[in-house]
C-alpha positions as CSV (number, residue, x, y, z in Angstrom):
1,X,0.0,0.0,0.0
2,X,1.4,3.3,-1.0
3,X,1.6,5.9,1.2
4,X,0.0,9.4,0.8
5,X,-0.1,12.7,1.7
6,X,-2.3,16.0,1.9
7,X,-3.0,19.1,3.4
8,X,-6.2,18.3,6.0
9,X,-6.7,21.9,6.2
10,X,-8.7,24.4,3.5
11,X,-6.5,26.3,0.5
12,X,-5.7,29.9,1.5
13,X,-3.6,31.4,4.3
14,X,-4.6,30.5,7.6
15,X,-2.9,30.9,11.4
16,X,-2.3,26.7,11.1
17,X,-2.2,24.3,8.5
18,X,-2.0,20.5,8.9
19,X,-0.2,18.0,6.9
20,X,-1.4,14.2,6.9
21,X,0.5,11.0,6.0
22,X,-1.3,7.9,5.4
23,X,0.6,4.5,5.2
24,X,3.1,2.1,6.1
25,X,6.0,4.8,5.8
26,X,4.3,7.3,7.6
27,X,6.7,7.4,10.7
28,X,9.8,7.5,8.5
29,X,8.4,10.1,6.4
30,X,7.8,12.2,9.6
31,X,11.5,11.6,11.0
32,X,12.7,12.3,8.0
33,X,11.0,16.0,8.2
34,X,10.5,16.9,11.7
35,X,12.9,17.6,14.8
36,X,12.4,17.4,18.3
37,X,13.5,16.1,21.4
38,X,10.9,13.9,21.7
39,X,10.0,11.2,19.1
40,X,7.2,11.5,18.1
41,X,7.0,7.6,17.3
42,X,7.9,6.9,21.0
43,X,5.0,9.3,22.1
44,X,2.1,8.5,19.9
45,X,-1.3,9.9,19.9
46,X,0.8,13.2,21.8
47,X,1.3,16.4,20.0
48,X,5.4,17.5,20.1
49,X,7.0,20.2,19.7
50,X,9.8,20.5,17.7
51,X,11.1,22.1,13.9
52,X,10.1,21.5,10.3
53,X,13.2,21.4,8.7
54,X,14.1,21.5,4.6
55,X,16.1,19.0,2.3
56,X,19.5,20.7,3.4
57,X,18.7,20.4,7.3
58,X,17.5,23.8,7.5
59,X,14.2,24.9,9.4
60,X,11.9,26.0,7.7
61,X,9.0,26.2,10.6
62,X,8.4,25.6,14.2
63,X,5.5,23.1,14.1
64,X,4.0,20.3,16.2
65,X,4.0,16.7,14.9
66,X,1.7,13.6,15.5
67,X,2.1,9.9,14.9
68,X,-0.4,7.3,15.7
69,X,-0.4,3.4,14.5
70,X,-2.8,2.0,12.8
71,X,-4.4,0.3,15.1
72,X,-5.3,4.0,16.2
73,X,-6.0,6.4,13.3
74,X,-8.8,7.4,11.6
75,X,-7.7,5.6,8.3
76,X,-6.5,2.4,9.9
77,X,-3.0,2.7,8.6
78,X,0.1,4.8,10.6
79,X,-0.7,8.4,10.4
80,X,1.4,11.1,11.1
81,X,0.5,14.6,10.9
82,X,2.6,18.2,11.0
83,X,0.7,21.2,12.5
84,X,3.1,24.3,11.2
85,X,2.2,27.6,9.8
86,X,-0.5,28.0,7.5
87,X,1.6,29.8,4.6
88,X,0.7,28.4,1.5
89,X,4.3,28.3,0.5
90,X,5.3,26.8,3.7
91,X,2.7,23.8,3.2
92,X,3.5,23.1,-0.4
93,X,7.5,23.0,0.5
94,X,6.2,20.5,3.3
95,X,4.5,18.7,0.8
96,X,7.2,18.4,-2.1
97,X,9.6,17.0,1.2
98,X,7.0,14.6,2.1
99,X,7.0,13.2,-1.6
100,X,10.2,13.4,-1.9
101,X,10.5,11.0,0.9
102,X,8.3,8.7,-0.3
103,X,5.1,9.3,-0.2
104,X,2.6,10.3,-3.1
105,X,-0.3,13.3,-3.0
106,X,-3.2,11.6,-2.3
107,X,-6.9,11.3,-4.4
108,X,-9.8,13.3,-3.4
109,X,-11.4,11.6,-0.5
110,X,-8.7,8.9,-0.1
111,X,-8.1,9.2,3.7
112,X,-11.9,8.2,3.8
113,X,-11.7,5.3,1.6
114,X,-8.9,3.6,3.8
115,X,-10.6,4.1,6.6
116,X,-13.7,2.2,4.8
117,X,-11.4,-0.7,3.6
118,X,-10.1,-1.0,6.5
119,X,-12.9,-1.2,8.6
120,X,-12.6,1.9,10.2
121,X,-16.4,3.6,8.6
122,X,-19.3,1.8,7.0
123,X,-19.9,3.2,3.8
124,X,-22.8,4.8,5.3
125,X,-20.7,6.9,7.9
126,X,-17.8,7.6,5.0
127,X,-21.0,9.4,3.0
128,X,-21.9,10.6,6.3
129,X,-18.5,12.5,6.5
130,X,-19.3,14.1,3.2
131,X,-22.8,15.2,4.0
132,X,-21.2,16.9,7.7
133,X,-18.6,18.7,5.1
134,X,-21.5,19.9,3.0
135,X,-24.0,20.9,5.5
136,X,-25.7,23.7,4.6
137,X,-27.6,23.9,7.8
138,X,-27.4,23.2,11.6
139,X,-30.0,20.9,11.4
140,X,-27.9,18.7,8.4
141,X,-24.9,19.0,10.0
142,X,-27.0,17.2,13.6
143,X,-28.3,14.7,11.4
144,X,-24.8,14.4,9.4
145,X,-23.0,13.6,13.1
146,X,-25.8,11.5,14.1
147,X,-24.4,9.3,11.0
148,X,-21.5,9.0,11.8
149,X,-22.9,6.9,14.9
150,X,-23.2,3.0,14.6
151,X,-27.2,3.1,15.0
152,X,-27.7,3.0,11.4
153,X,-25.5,0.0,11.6
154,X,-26.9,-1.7,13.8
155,X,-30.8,-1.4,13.0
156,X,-29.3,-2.5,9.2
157,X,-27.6,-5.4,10.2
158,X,-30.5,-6.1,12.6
159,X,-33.2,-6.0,9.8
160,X,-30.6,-8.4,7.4
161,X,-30.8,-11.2,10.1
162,X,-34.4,-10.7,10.3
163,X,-34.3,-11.2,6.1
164,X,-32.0,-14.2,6.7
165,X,-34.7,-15.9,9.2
166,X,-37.8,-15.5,6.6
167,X,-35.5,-16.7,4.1
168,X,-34.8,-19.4,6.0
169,X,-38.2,-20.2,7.0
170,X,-39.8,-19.5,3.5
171,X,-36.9,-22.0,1.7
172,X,-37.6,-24.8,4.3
173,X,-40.9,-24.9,2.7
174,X,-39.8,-24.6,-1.1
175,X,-37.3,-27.8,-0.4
176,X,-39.1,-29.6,1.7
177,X,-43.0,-29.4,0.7
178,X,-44.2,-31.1,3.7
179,X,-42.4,-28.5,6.1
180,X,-45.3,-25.9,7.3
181,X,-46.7,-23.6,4.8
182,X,-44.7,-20.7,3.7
183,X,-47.9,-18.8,4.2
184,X,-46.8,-18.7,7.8
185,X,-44.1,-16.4,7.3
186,X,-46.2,-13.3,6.2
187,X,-46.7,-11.8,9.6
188,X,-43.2,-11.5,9.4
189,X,-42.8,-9.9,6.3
190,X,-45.3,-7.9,6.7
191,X,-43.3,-6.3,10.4
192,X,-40.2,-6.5,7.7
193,X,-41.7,-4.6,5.5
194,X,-43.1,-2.2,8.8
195,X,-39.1,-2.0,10.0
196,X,-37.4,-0.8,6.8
197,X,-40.2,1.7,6.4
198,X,-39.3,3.1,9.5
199,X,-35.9,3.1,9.2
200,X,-36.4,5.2,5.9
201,X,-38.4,7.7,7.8
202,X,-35.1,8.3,10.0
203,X,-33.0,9.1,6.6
204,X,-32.9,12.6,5.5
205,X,-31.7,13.4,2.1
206,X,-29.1,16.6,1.6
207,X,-30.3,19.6,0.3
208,X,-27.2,21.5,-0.3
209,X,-28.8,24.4,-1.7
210,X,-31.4,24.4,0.8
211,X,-35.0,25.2,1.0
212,X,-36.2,27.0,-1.9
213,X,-39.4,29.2,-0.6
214,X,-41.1,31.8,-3.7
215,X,-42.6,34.7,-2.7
216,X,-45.3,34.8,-5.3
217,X,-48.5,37.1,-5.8
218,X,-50.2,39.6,-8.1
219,X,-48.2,42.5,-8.0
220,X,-47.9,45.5,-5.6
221,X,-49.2,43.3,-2.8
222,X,-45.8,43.7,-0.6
223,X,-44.0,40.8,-1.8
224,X,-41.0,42.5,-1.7
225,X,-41.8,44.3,1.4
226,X,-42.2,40.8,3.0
227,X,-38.9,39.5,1.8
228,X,-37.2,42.1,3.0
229,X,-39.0,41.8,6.8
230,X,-38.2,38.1,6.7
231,X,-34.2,38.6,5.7
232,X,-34.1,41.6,8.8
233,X,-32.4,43.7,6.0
234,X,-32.9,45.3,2.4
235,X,-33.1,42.5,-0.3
236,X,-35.3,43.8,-3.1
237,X,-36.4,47.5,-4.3
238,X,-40.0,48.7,-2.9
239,X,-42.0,51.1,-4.8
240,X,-45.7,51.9,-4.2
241,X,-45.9,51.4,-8.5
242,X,-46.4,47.8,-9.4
243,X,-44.2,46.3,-11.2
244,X,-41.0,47.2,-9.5
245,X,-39.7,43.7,-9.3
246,X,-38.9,42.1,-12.3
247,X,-36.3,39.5,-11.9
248,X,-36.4,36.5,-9.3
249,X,-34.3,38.2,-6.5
250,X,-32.7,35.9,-3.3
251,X,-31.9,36.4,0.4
252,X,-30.5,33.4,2.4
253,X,-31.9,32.8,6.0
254,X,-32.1,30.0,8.4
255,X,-35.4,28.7,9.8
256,X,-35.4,26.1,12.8
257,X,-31.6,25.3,12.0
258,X,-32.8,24.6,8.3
259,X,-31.3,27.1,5.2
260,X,-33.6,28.3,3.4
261,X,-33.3,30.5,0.3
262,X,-36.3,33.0,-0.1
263,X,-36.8,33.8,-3.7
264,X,-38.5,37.5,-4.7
265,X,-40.7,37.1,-7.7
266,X,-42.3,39.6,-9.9
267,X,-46.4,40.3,-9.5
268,X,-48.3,37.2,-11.8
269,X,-52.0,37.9,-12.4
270,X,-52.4,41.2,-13.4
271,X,-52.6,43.1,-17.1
272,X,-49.2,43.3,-18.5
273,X,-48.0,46.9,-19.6
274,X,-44.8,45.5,-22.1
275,X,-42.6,42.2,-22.9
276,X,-40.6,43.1,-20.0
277,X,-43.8,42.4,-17.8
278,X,-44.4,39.5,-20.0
279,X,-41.6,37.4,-19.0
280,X,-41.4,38.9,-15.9
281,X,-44.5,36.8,-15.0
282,X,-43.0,33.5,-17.2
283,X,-39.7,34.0,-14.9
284,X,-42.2,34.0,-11.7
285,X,-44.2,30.7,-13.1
286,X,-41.0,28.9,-13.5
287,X,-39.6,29.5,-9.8
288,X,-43.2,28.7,-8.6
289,X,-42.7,25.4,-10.6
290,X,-39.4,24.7,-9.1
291,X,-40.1,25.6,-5.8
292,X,-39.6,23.9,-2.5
293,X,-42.4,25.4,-0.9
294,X,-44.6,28.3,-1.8
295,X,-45.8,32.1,0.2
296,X,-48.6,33.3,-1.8
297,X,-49.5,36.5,-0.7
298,X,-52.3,38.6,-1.1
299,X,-53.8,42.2,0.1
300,X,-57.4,43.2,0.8
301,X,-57.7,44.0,-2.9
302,X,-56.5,40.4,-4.2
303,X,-57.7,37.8,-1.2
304,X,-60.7,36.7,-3.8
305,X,-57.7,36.6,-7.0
306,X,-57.8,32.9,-8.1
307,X,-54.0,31.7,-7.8
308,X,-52.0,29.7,-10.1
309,X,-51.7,26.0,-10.2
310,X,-49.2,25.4,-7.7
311,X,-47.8,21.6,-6.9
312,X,-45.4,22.5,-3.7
313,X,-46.8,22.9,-0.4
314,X,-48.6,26.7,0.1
315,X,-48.7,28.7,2.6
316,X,-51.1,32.1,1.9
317,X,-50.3,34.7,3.4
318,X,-52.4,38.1,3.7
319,X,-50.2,41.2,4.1
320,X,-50.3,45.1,4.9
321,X,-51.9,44.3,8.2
322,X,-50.7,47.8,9.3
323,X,-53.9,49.1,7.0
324,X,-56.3,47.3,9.4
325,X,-57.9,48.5,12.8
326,X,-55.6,47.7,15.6
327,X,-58.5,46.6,17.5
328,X,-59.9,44.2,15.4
329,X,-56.4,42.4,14.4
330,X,-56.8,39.7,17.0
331,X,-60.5,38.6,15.5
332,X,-59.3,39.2,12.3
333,X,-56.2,36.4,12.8
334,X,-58.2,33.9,14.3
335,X,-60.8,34.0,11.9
336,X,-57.7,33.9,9.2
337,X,-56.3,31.0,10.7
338,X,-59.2,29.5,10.6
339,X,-59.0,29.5,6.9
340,X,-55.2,28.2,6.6
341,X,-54.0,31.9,6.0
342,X,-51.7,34.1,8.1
343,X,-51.7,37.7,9.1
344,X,-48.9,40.1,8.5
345,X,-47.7,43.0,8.1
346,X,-44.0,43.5,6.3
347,X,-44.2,47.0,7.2
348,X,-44.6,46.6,10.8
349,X,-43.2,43.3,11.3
350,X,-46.6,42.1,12.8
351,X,-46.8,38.5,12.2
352,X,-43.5,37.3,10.4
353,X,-42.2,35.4,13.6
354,X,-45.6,33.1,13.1
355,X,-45.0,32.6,9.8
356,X,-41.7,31.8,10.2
357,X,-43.0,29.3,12.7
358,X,-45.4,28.0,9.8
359,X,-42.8,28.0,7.3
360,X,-40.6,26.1,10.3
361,X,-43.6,23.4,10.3
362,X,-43.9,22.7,6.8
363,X,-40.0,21.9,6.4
364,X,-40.5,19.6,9.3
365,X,-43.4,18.0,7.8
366,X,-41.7,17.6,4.2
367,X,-38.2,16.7,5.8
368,X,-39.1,14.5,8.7
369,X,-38.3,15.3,12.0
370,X,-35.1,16.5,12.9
371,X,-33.7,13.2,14.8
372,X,-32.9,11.9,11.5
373,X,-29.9,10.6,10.1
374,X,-28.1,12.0,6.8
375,X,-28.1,9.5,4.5
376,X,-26.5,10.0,1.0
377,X,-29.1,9.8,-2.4
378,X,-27.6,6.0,-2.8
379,X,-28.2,4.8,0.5
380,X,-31.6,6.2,0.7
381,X,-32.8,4.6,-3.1
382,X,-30.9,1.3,-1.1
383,X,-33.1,1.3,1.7
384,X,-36.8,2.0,-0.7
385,X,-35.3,-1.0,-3.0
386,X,-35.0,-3.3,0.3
387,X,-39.0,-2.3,0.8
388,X,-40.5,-2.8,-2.5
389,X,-38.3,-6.4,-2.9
390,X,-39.5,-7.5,0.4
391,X,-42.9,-6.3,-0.3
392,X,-43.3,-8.3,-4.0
393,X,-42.1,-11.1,-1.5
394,X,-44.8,-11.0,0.4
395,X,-46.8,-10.8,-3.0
396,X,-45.5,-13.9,-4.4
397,X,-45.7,-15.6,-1.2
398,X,-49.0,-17.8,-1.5
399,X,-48.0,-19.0,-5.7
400,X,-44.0,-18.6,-5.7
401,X,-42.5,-18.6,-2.9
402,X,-39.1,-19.2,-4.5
403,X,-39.4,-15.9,-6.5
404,X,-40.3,-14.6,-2.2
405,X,-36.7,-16.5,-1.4
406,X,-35.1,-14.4,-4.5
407,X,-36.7,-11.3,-3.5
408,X,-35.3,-11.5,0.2
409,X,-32.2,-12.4,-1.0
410,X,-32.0,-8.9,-3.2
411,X,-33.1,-7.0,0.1
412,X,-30.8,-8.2,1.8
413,X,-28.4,-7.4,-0.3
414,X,-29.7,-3.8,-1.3
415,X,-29.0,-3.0,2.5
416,X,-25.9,-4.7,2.4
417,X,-25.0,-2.4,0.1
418,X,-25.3,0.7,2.6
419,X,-22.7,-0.1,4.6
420,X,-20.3,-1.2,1.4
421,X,-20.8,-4.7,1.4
422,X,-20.3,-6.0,-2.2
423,X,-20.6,-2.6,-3.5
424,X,-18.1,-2.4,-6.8
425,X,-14.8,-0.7,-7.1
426,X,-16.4,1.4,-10.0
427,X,-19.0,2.8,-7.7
428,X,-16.7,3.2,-4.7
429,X,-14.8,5.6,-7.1
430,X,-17.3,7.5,-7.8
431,X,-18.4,7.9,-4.1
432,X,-15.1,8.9,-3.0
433,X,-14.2,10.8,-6.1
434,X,-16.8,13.6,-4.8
435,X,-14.5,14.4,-1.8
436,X,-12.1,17.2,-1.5
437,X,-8.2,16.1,-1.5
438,X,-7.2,16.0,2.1
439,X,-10.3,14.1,3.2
């Protein structure tokens, strides 16, 4: 196994930069580069202090070094690191010494891969590392360290020896006709069938760009207005003339730990003055289309406005409460709430920290609860494929129940495949091909 090396820590300049070895000559490579009174190697797992020096013997950096054996690293291979300055000159002069002593830059994500091969991570938890990296949210990155865990794990290999026993019990039948009928086994294919359900339910995908929410409405209703009150600063133009918006403008904000990216749109609806206001409107249509979830807001004028077709979940919301009696705003919102809509004003403020709490409970509701697990695209396709296969076994149970064995077998397998067993090298490459180098 060859041994690699690359900088752990991000491009740029930075008050420290790391530098990881990966591999059987790891400890060499370090004695090779590093002084110090103490050795490193006879003080593993301790951070020492001691000089980076370059291929003539002189230092080049005061630094503190790491070793620890295999038995003890992340990747499950000697790894030695050097902490030192974190000039980019510095760390690619560290680098060239490192390969000139042996060792080779590493691939993107190839720290993570021998820690998968060598037992280290499932495949789950190496996705899992990934996702954390990526999170665009506090709520992914809980649900990326929850991951990381061993309770996906376990509940997997736990639902692969339930597979095993109604494979078992089903094929005792298909070889031996006289054994019980394989009828028998449905209850337990049917609380199979219950189990992987729920473990899907615990999986939340990635949404690296977050939650798309449009802002949509005829125009001059205080779309913009609204945006702007639920960023807490000055995202679009507002104008009393209508039509003052006329591309899709963004803010980013976090709801409930989850990003969401609130998209302006120009007023749909209403008469339109020129071609600008033409595809104005086709512009708004299209985010509405693509849209995560949906504000549709309205006025007093255009509460009775039929709205477009509109597939993502909606949440209408009636604005310029300012222009209301004070007195009656408290009938007014209960009456409105009644009727699924929500009372604001985006010149005021009245009312956006309730819809903020409705826009928290639709995420929740579309997302799942956040106890979840991040679980990559693959892994999550994995887990539906185990459900369908052991539901068509429970299908074919009464008239085939060898076609129920086959259909176990291939759930079992499909959640094999989470953790990495039998998963193909081509595949693996492409999973670890989407990390950065140093990971």
């Amino acid at each position: 196994m060859d041994t690699i090396v690359a900088r752990a820590t991000s491009e740029g300049k930075a008050g420290i930069g790391i530098i990881r070895i990966s591999g059987p000559e790891a400890l060499g490579i370090l004695n090779r580069l590093f002084v110090s009174k103490k050795s490193p190697g006879e003080n593993p797992r301790t951070l020492v202090a001691g000089f980076v020096r370059g291929s003539s013997g002189q230092v080049l950096d005061r630094a503190l070094a790491v070793f620890m054996s295999g038995g003890h690293s992340a990747t499950g291979e000697d790894v030695a690191e050097i902490h030192c300055h974190g000039s980019p000159p510095l760390l690619r002069e560290v680098m060239s010494l490192a390969c000139e002593a042996g060792a080779r830059p590493a691939r993107a994500g190839e720290f993570t891969r021998r820690a998968f091969e060598n037992g280290k991570l499932t495949l789950a938890q190496a996705e899992a590392v990934l996702l954390l990296i990526e999170a665009s949210s506090s709520a992914e990155v809980r649900a990326a360290a929850r991951a990381l865990g061993s309770r996906m794990e376990r509940r997997i290999r736990k639902l692969s020896e339930a597979i095993s026993d109604r494979i078992a019990e089903i094929g005792a039948h298909v070889e031996f006709p006289d054994e019980p009928d394989a009828n028998a086994a449905r209850p337990g294919l049917l609380d199979l069938e219950e189990a992987i359900s729920s473990l899907r339910s615990s999986l939340r995908s990635s949404r690296p760009d977050g939650w798309k929410v449009v802002v949509a409405g005829a125009a001059n209703v205080g779309k913009s207005s609204l945006v702007n009150a639920m960023a807490k600063k000055r995202v679009s133009i507002v104008t009393d003339m209508p039509g003052t918006t006329r591309d899709a403008v963004g803010a980013d904000i976090e709801v409930s730990g989850e990003r969401v990216r609130l998209v302006d749109t120009a007023g749909i609806g209403c008469e339109s003055r020129c071609e600008a206001d033409c595809e104005a409107q086709k512009v708004s249509l299209d985010e509405i289309e693509s849209a995560s979830i949906v504000l549709w807001v309205e006025d007093e004028r255009e509460a009775t406005r039929d709205r477009p077709c509109i597939s993502a979940p909606t949440i209408r919301v009636r604005n310029k409460a300012d222009l209301i009696e004070e007195s009656s705003l408290p009938d007014l919102c209960a009456k409105m709430a009644e009727e699924g809509t929500i009372l604001v004003s985006a010149r005021t403020g009245f009312g956006i920290s309730r819809l903020l709490e409705a826009l928290a409970e639709v995420i929740q509701k579309e997302h799942g609860p956040d106890c979840g697990m991040a679980a990559s695209e693959r892994a999550i396709f994995a887990v539906e494929s185990a459900r369908n296969a052991v539901r068509r076994a429970s299908e074919h149970l009464d008239e085939l129940p060898e076609i129920s064995v086959l259909e176990l077998e291939r759930a079992r397998d499909e959640l094999a495949s989470v953790l990495g067993i039998g998963i193909g090298k081509d595949i693996l490459d492409r999973i670890f091909e989407k990390f950065c180098i140093g990971k």
